[in-house]
C-alpha positions as CSV (number, residue, x, y, z in Angstrom):
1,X,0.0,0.0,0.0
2,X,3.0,2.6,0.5
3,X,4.0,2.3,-3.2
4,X,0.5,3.1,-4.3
5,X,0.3,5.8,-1.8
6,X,3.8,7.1,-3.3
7,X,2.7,6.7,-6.8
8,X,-0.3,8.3,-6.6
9,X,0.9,11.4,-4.6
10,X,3.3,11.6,-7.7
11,X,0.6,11.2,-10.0
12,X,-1.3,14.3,-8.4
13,X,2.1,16.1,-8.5
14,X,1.8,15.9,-12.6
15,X,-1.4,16.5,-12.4
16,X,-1.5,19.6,-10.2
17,X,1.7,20.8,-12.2
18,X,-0.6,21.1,-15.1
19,X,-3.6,22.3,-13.4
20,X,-1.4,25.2,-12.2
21,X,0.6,26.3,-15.5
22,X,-3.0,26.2,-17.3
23,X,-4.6,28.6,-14.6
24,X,-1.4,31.0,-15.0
25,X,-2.7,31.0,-18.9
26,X,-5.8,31.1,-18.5
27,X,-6.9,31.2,-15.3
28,X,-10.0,29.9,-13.4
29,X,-12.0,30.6,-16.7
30,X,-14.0,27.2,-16.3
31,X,-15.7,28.8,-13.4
32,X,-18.1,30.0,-15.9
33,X,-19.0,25.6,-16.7
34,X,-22.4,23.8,-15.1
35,X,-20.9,20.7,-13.8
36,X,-23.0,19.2,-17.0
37,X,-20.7,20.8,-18.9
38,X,-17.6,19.6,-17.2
39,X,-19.0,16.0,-17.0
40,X,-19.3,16.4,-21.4
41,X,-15.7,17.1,-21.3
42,X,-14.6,14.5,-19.3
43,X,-16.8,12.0,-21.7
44,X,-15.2,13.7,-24.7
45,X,-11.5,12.8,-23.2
46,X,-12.6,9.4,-22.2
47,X,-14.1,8.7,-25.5
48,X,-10.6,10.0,-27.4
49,X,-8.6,7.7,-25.1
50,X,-11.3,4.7,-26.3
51,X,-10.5,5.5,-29.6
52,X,-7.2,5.5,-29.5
53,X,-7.1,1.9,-27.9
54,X,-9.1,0.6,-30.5
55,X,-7.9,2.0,-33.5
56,X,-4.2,1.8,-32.6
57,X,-3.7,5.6,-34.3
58,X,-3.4,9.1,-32.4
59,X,-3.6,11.7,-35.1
60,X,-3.6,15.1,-32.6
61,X,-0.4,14.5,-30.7
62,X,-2.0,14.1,-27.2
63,X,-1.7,10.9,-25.8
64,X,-3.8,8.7,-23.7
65,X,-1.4,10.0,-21.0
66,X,-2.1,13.4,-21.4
67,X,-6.2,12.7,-22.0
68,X,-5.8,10.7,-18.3
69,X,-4.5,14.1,-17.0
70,X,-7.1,16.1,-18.1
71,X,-9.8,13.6,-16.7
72,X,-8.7,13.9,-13.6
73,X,-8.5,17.7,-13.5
74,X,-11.9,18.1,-15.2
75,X,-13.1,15.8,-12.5
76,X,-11.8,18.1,-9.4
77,X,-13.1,21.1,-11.5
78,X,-16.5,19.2,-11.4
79,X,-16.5,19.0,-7.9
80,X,-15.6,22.4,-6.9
81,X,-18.5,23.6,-9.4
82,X,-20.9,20.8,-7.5
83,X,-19.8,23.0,-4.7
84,X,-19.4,26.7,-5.5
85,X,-21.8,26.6,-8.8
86,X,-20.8,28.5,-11.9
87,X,-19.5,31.9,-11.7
88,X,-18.1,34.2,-14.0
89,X,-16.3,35.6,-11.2
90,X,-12.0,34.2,-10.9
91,X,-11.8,31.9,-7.9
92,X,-8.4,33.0,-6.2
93,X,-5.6,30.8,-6.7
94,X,-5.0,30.5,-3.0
95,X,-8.5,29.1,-2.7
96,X,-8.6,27.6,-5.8
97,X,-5.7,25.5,-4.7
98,X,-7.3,24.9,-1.6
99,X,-10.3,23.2,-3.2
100,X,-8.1,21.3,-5.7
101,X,-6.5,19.7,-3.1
102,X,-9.2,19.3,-1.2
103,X,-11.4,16.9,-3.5
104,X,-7.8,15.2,-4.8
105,X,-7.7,14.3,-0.6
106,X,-11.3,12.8,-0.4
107,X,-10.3,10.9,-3.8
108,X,-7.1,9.4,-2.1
109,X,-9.0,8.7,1.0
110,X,-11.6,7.1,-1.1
111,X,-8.8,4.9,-3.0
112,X,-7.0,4.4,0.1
113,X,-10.3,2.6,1.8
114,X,-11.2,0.2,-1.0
115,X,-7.8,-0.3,-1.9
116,X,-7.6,-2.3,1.3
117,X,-11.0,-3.9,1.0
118,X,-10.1,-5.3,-3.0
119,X,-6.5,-5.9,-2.2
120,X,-5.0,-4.0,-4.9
121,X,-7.1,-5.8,-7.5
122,X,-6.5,-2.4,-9.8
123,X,-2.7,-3.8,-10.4
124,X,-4.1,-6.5,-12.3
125,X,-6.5,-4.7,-14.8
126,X,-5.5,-3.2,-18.0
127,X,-5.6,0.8,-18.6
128,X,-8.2,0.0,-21.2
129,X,-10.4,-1.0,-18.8
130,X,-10.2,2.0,-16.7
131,X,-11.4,3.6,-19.8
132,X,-14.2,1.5,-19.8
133,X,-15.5,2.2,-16.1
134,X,-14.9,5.9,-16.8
135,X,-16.7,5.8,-19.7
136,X,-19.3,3.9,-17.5
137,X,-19.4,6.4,-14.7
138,X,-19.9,8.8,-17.1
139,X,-23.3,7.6,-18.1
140,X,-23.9,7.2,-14.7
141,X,-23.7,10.7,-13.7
142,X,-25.5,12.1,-17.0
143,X,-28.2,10.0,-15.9
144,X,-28.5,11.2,-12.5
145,X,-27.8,14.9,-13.7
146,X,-30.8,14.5,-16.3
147,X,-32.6,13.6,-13.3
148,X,-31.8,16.9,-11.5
149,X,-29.4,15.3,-9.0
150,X,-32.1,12.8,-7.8
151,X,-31.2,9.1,-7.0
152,X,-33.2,6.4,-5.4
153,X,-30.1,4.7,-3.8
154,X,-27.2,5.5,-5.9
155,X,-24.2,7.9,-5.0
156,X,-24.3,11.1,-6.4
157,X,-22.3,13.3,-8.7
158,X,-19.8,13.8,-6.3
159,X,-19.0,10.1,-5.5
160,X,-18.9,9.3,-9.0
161,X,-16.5,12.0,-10.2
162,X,-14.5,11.2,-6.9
163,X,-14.1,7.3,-8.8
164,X,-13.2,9.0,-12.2
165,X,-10.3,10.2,-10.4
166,X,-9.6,7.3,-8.9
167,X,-9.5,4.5,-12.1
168,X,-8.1,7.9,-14.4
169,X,-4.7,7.9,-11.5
170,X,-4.9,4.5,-11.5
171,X,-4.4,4.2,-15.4
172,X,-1.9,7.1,-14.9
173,X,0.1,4.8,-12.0
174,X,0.6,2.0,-14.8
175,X,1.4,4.5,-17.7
176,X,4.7,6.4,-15.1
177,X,5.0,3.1,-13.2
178,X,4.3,-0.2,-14.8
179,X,4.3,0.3,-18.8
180,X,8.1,1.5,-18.4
């Protein structure tokens, strides 16, 4: 478990790195996206990385890797707009920061509990696969946000962008870690 806990605070180390060189260009312009919105983009990364898998050809020059990346930062920028709402108003980077790291905490936390209930089972799945239950998730949560947030006895928004995260690091720990 300490190796997954050291890979995956590296993994949110490239991840944050990016987060933070895109907000100094552009800077917390997504405030302005419904979480809807956000959730499109993640599906639109996820679908590019599916495609990629299957046909075997990348003809932008991003890389799985990179679409992985943006999945997970998409995902925390979901959360904080499940939490703030939209706003054309900037977010300051001091609290902007603080709520990035915030939801990529709950999202360890998260891993860190059913990592110990399934053993690590992740190690054994291929990064096609998180693609897969992303891609899943993703239906999930258009679903629930077509039903206004309502579920029966499902997890909400929140807990299913939290497990976006969670399979997108995990693809990301066996793209640094294991594919090398």
């Amino acid at each position: 478990m300490e190796r997954t806990n050291q890979q995956y605070d590296r993994v949110v180390e490239i991840c944050r790195d990016l987060f933070v060189k895109k907000m100094n260009d552009y800077g917390t312009a997504w405030r302005i996206l419904r979480p809807k919105s956000l959730t499109d983009q993640i599906y639109i990364k996820a679908q590019r990385i599916r495609s990629i898998e299957e046909k075997g050809i990348n003809k932008v020059g991003e890389d799985a890797r990179s679409e992985f990346i943006g999945i997970v930062n998409y995902a925390l920028m979901g959360l904080i707009q499940l939490e703030l709402g939209p706003s054309e108003a900037e977010l300051p980077e001091a609290e902007t920061m603080q709520r990035y790291h915030h939801w990529f905490e709950q999202a360890k936390t998260l891993m860190q509990v059913k990592n110990h209930d399934y053993g690590e089972a992740w190690r054994n799945m291929r990064v096609s696969s998180y693609t897969d239950l992303i891609l899943m998730k993703l239906k999930r949560t258009k679903q629930i946000e077509d039903n206004r947030g309502q579920t029966l006895v499902s997890e909400g928004i929140d807990a299913n962008y939290l497990d976006i995260i969670n399979y997108a690091v995990f693809a990301l720990i066996k793209i640094e870690f294991e594919n090398n």
